[in-house]
N, C-alpha and C positions, 0 to 999 in steps of 0.2 A: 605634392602631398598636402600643403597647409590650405590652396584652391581647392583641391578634390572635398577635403573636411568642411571649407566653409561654403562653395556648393550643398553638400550631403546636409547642412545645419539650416541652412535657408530654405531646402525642400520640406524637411520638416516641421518648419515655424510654418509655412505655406499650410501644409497636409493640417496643422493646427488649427490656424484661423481658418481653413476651410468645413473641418468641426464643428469647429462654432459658428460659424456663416450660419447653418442648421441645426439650432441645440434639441429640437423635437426630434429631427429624422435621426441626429446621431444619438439621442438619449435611446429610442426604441428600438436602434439597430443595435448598439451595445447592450440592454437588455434581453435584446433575445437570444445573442451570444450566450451572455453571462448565467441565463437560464438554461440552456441549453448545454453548457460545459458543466454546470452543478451537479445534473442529475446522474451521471458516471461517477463525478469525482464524489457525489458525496456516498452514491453507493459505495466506491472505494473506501472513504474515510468511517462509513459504519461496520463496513467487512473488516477494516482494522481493526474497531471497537469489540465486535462481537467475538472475533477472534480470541482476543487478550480476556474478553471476560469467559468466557468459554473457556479456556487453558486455567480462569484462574478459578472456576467452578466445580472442573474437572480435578482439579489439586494438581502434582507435579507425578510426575510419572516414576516410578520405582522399580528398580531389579532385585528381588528379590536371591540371591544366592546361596543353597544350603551345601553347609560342609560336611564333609564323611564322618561319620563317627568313628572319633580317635586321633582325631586331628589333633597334632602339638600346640602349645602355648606360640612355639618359636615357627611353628609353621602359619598358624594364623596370624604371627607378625607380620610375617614376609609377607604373606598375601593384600593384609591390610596396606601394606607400604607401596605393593605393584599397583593397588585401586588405585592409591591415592594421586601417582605417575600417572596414571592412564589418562590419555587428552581426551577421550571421552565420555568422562568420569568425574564430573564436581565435584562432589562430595560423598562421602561417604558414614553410615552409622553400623558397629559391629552389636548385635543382641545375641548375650552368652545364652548358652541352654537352659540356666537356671532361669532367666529374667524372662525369654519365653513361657516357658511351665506356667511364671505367675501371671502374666498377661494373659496367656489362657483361661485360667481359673477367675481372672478377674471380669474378662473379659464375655465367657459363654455360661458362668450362672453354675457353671458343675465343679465347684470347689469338692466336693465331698467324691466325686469320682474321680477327678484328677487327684486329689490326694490319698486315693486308693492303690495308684498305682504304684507297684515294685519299686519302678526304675524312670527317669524320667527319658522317654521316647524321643524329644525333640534336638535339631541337632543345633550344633552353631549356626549362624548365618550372617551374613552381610548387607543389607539393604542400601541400594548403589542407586546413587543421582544423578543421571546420565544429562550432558550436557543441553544435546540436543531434545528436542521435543516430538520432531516427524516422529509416525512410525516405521518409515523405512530404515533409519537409521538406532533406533532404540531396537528393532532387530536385530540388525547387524551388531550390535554390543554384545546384544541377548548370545548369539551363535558364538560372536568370541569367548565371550567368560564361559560356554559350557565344553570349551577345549581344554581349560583351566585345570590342571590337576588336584583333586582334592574339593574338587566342586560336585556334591554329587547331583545338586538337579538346580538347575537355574529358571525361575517364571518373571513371566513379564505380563501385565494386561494389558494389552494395546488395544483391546477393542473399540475401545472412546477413543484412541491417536486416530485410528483407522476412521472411523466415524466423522471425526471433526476436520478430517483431511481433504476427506470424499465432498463436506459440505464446503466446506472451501473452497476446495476446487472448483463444485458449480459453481460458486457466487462469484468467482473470479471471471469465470468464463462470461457469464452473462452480462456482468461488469465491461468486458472485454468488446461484448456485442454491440451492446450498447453506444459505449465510444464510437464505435469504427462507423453506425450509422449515424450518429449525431459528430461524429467529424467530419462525415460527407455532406452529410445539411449545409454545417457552416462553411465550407467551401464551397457550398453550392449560393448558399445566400453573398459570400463576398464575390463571387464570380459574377451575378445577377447586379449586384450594388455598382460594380465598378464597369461593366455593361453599359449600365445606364449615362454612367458619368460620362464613358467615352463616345457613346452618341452625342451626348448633349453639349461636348465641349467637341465637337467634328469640326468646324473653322475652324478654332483655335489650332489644333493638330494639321488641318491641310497647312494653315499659316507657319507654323513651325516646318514644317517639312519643308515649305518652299525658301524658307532661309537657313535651309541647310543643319535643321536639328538634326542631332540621330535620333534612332529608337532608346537607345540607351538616354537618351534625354529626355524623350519626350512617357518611356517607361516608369521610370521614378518615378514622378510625383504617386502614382497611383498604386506601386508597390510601396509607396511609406502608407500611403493611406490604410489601403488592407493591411499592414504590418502594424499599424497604430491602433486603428479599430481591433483586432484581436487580440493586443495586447488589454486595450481596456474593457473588454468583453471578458477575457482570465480574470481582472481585476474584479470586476463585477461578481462574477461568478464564486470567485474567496470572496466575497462582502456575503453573498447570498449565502454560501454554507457555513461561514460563522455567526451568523444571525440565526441560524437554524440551529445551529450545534449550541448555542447560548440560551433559546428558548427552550430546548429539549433538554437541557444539565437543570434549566430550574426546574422544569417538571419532577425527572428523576431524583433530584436533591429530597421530595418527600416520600418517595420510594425507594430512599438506599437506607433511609431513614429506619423503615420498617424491617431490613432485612440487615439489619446493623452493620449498614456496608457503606462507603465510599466513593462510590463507584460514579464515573461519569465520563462524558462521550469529552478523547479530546480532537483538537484541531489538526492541521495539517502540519507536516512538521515542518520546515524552512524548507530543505532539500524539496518537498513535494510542492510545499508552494513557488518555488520558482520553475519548478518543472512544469509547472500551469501556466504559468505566465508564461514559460517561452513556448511551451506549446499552443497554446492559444494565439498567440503572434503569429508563429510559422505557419496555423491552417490561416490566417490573414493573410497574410504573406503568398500563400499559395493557391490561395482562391485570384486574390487580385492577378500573378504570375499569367497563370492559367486563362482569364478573360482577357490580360492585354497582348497576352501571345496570339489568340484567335482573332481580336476584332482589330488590332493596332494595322497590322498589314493589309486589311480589309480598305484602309482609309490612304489615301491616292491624293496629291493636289491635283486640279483640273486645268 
């Protein structure tokens, strides 16, 4: 076990110095990575942004629940106390009939016609904070509370949920496209990279095979490599969209300015940045895989 570790740690001081043997070729192959993994992630990382500002433009989404008229004091407690239990139910705020009426009249400019009226028309109601955000799910609320007894009409507006679901969804999807071809590039660029390496080091490998290397020996080197470059290509790649996301918060700093707002793009959060990083390794990793499984058995001593 402790050979196997200091094997695996000598491959990779090797796979190192051999980086630096070439700091142009590797500067411009890890740039083109780290460019090339940006343009996803940082779509990803603004689809996060626009989201949250979007949900906070939007305001919070509200059920509206109106109660029967004649509803008790002690029945509207109950009721209030089952919201409050309900897992998908934050919060809640009760507005009596009376404080309705005045919000009306304060509200629509007809003081003199609402307070014309006999009797006051509006009933109790409940206005409910539903946990979730989807609108699939702030339906599904919506349909339970109108089984509720003493509920007589429950609304919900979800047409903006619905809205900003649907745009989500493209921007994910295209997100999604995106990746899947710029993850084939760089598999394809490390397949080509490490191609080259193993023509050019062809003695070297007949010379190992005829003293009895394996494949598994003679495969390594060139899996840490692809595995090393991908990882510093992720690296790159977080350097490039925080530099982006840094110049674009000072821009916006003078235009939240004017909309008396706060507002700005943030970064990746831990979880996502290392999920970069070890992704970006693994298409290293699998680009190199994939060229030393085709050309490795290619190469014969004579």
């Amino acid at each position: 076990m402790k050979n196997a570790t200091i094997q695996h740690f000598q491959v990779l001081r090797f796979t190192v110095q051999r980086l630096l043997h070439t700091p142009v070729a590797t500067l411009l192959n890890i740039l083109v990575v780290g460019i090339a993994l940006s343009l996803p992630v940082g779509g990803y990382v603004l689809l996060k942004n626009m989201q949250g500002l979007a949900e906070q433009m939007a305001g919070t989404p509200q059920i509206s629940a109106f109660l029967a008229m004649g509803t008790t004091q002690d029945e509207i407690a109950r009721i209030g106390k089952q919201l409050k239990e309900h897992g998908a139910v934050d919060h809640i705020e009760f507005v009596p009939r009376d404080l309705a009426l005045k919000q009306l009249q304060l509200s629509t400019g007809l003081a003199d016609v609402v307070g014309g009226l006999a009797q006051n028309p509006l009933p109790d109601a409940f206005i409910i904070y539903p946990v979730a955000m989807d609108a699939q799910r702030l339906e599904l609320l919506r349909d339970d509370l109108k089984s509720w007894p003493k509920f007589e009409h429950v609304q919900l507006d979800s047409a903006w949920a619905h809205k900003l679901e649907a745009l989500l969804k493209f921007g994910r999807l295209a997100v999604l496209i995106l990746a899947a071809m710029l993850s084939f590039a760089l598999v394809a660029i490390t397949f080509n990279t490490i191609r080259l390496q193993i023509l050019t080091q062809r003695d070297e490998i007949e010379v190992s095979k005829l003293i009895g290397a394996t494949h598994g020996f003679i495969r390594r080197p060139f899996l840490y490599f692809g595995l090393v470059q991908g990882l510093l290509g992720g690296a790159a790649a977080w350097l490039i969209i925080a530099t982006s996301l840094l110049l674009l918060n000072y821009s916006l700093a003078g235009l939240a300015q004017l909309y008396a707002s706060s507002f700005s793009l943030r970064h990746l959060s831990l979880g996502d940045s290392l999920t970069l990083l070890g992704f970006s390794a693994y298409l290293g990793w699998l680009g190199a895989w994939l060229s030393v499984s085709q050309h490795l058995w290619q190469i014969e001593p004579k």
